[in-house]
Each structure stands twice: as structure tokens, then as C-alpha cells.
C-alpha positions in Angstrom: -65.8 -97.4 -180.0 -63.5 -94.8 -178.0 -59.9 -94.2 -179.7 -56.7 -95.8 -178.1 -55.4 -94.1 -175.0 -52.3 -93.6 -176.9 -53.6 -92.8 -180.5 -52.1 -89.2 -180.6 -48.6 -90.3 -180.3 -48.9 -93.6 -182.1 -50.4 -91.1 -184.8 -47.6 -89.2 -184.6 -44.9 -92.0 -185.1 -46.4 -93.6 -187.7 -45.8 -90.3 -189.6 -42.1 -90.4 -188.9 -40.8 -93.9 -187.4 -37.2 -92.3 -187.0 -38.2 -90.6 -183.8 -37.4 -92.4 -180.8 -40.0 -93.4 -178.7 -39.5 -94.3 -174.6 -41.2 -96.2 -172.1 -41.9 -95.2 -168.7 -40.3 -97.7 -166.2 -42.4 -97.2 -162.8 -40.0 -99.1 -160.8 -36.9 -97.5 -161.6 -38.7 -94.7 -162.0 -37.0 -94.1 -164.9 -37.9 -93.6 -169.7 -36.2 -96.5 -171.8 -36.0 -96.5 -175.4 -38.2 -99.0 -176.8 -36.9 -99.5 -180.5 -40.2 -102.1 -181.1 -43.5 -99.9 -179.3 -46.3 -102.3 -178.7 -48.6 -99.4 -177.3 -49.5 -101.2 -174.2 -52.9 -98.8 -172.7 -51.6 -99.8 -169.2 -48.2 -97.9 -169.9 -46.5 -94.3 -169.8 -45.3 -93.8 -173.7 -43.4 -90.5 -175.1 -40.7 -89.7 -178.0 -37.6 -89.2 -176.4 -37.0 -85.1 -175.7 -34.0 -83.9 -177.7 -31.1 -83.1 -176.0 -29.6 -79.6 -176.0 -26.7 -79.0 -178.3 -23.5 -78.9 -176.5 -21.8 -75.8 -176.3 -18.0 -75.5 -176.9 -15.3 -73.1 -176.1 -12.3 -72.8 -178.1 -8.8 -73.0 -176.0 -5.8 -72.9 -178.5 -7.6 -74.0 -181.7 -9.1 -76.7 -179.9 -12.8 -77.1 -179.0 -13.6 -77.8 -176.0 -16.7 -78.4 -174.1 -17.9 -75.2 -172.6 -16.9 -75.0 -168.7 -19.5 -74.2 -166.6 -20.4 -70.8 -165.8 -22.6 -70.4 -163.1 -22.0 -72.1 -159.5 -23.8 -75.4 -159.0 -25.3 -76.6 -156.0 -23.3 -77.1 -152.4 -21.7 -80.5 -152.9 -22.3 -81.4 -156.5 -19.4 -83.2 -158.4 -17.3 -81.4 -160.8 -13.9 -81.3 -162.0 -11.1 -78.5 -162.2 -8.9 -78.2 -164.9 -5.6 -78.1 -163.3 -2.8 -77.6 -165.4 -0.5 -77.6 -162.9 -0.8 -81.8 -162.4 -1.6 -82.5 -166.1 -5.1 -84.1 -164.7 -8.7 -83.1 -163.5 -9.2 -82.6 -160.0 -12.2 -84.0 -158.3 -14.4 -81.7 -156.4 -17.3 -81.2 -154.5 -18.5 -77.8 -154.9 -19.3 -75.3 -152.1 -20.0 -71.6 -152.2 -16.3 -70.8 -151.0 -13.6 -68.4 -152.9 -11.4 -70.6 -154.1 -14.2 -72.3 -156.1 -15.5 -69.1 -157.0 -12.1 -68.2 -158.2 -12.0 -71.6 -160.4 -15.5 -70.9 -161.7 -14.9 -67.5 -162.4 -11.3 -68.7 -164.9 -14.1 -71.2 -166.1 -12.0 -74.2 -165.0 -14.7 -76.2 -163.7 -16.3 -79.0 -165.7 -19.4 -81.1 -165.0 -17.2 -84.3 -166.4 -13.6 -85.8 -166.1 -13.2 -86.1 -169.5 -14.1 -82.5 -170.2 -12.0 -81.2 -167.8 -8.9 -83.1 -169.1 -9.8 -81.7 -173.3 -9.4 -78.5 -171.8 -6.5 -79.5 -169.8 -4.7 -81.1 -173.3 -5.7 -78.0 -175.1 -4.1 -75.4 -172.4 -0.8 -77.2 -172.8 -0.7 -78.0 -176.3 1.6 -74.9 -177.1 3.7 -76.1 -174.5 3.9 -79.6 -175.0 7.3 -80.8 -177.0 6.9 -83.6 -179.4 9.6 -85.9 -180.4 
């Protein structure tokens, strides 16, 4: 009798049930968690990859997520931390000097909502409070 197709990783989990386990979707083309694993042969199974810790900067006493530092591909979304209107800026990056010059303050963000914690931290000192 030949072991399950999946025996390594089902060995594996049954070691340590508190690792996440995903299913290969091939229509979406796309991992799901699957909380309940029934091992199906016929599907793609894995334990979720961890995720890298995120890496903060710290602007004022405040952390905030790390900007990006290197430039990203021509036309990728990011946002700029403009203090100047109290609200990220949408972008679309391309290689040009004023996004180089942004980059190179590390005012671009990869989200909205990191943009605008770095935003809130830049005018904390100046912000009055009644």
C-alpha cells in the first residue's frame, strides 16, 4: 500500500495543528485558508508562508510603517505623504525627478493608510488641541 500523496504535510500538521494550512484554488488561481483540511489527493495543499515582519520608522515618537525605499515599477500605485494638504496623494509611479525626490525624503507609501500615520505623525508637533 503506497503512502498518501499528501502524508508529509498531513504529518507535519498533526504535530502542530496551530499552523495554518491553504488550499490551492486553480480557478482563481489563487491559496485559501482551509481551517477544516480534508486532504483531498486531487488537490494543491501547503501551510500558509509567514509573512515578513513589518518594518517601522519612527517620525515624532510615533511609529510608523517604513516608507518605501527603493523605486517601484513604472506605474505602480503608491501614496505620498503630503503634509502640505493634511492627506495622501495618489500616484502612479514613473522613473521621473519629482518622484525620485519624494522617494529619496521617503514620502512614498505602498498604502493610503500608511501614508496618512506618517502624515498625522509629521504634524503632530504642530497640531493645537483644544
Amino acid at each position: 500500500m503506497s503512502k498518501h500523496v499528501h502524508h508529509d504535510i498531513i504529518q507535519e500538521w498533526i504535530k502542530d495543528t496551530s499552523r495554518v494550512v491553504e488550499i490551492f484554488d486553480p480557478v482563481t488561481n489563487r491559496w485559501f485558508t482551509e481551517p477544516r483540511p480534508n486532504w483531498n489527493p486531487a488537490c494543491q495543499w501547503r501551510f500558509k508562508p509567514n509573512e515578513p515582519e513589518p518594518k517601522y520608522i519612527v517620525v515624532n515618537g510615533v511609529n510608523v510603517p517604513e516608507p518605501v525605499r527603493e523605486p517601484l515599477e513604472d506605474g505602480q500605485r503608491c501614496w505620498l505623504s503630503d503634509i502640505s494638504a493634511s492627506w495622501p496623494t495618489e500616484l502612479y509611479w514613473h522613473d521621473n525627478a519629482h518622484h525620485k525626490h519624494w522617494l529619496s525624503l521617503g514620502l512614498i507609501h505602498l498604502t493610503r493608510e500608511a501614508a496618512q500615520a506618517h502624515i498625522n505623525a509629521m504634524l503632530l508637533p504642530s497640531r493645537s488641541y483644544k
